[in-house]
C-alpha positions in Angstrom: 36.9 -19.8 64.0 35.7 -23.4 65.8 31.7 -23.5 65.5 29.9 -24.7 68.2 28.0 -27.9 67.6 25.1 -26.2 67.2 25.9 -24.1 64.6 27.8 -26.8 62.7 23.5 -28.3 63.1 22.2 -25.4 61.8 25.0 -25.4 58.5 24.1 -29.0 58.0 20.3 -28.7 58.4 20.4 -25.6 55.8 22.6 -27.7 53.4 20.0 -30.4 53.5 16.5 -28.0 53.3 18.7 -26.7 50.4 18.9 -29.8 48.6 15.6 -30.9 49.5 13.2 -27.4 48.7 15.9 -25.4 46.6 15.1 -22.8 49.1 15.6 -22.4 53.0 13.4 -19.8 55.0 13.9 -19.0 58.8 10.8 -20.7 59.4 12.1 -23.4 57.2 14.4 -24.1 59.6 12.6 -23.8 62.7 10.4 -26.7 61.5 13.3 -28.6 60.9 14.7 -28.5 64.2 11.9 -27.9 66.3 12.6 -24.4 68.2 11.3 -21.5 68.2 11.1 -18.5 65.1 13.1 -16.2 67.4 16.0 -18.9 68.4 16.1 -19.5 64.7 16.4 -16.2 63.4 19.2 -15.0 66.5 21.7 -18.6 65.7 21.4 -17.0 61.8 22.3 -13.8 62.5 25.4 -15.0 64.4 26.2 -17.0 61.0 25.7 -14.2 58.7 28.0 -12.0 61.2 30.4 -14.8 61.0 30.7 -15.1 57.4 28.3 -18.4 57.0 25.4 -17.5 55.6 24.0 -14.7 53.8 20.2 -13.6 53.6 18.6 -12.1 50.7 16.0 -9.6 49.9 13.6 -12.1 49.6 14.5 -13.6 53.3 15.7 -16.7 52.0 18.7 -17.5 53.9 22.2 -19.2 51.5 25.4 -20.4 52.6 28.3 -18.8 52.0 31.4 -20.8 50.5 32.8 -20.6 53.7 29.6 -22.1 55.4 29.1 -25.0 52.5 32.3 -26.3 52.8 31.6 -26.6 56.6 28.2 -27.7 56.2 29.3 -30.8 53.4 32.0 -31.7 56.1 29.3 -32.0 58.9 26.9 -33.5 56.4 29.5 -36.6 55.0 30.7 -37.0 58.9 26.8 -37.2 59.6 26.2 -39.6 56.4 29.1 -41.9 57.4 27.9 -42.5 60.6 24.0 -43.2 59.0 26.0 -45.8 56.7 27.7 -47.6 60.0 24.2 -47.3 62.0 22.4 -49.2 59.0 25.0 -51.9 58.4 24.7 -52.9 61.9 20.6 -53.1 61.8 19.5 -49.4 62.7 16.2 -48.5 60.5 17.1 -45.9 58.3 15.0 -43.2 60.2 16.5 -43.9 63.0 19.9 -44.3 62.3 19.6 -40.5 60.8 18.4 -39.1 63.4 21.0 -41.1 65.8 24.3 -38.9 64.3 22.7 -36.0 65.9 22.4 -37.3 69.3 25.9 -37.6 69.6 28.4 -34.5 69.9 30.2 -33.6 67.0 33.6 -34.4 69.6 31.8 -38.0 70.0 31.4 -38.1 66.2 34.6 -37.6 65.2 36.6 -40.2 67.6 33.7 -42.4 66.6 34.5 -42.0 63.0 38.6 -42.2 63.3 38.2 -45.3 65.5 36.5 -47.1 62.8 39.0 -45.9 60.2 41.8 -47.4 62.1 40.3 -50.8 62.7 
């Protein structure tokens, strides 16, 4: 299955909350990315259907191995791109939150064009 870019954001933004609280909550989330509770809780339904993510009985919301390996993919694409923005004089808070500005399309022809210079 191809993810849409904005579940591929959602993986990546669950893997970093992860690494950050040791715990990712709906709300969590939606804090994270600025929408809404119930645009939140719909995209991760769609993701446990899928096979991404799995939600406890305690609401807190896991990846799947299926949705990790995505979600360290998106997150070393993401990271590599953070690296390139700060080596050529981005800030550091801006160069991460430049990576998501682009499409993840944009992202990786960015990334192979570098890699063959």
């Amino acid at each position: 299955m191809s993810l849409q870019e904005s579940a591929e954001m959602y993986l990546k933004t669950i893997l970093i909350l992860e690494k950050k609280n040791n715990r990712v909550r709906a709300i969590d989330i939606a804090r994270q990315l600025e929408f809404s509770r119930p645009t939140v809780s719909q995209q991760v339904k769609n993701l446990v259907e899928s096979g991404y993510l799995e939600v406890n009985n305690r609401k807190l919301i896991l990846l799947t191995p299926k949705g990790r390996e995505v979600a360290e993919e998106i997150y070393y694409r993401h990271s590599g791109l953070v690296d390139f923005f700060i080596w050529i004089g981005v800030s550091k808070d801006t160069a991460w939150r430049m990576p998501a500005a682009l499409n993840t399309i944009s992202a990786r022809k960015l990334l192979t064009a570098f890699k063959n210079i």
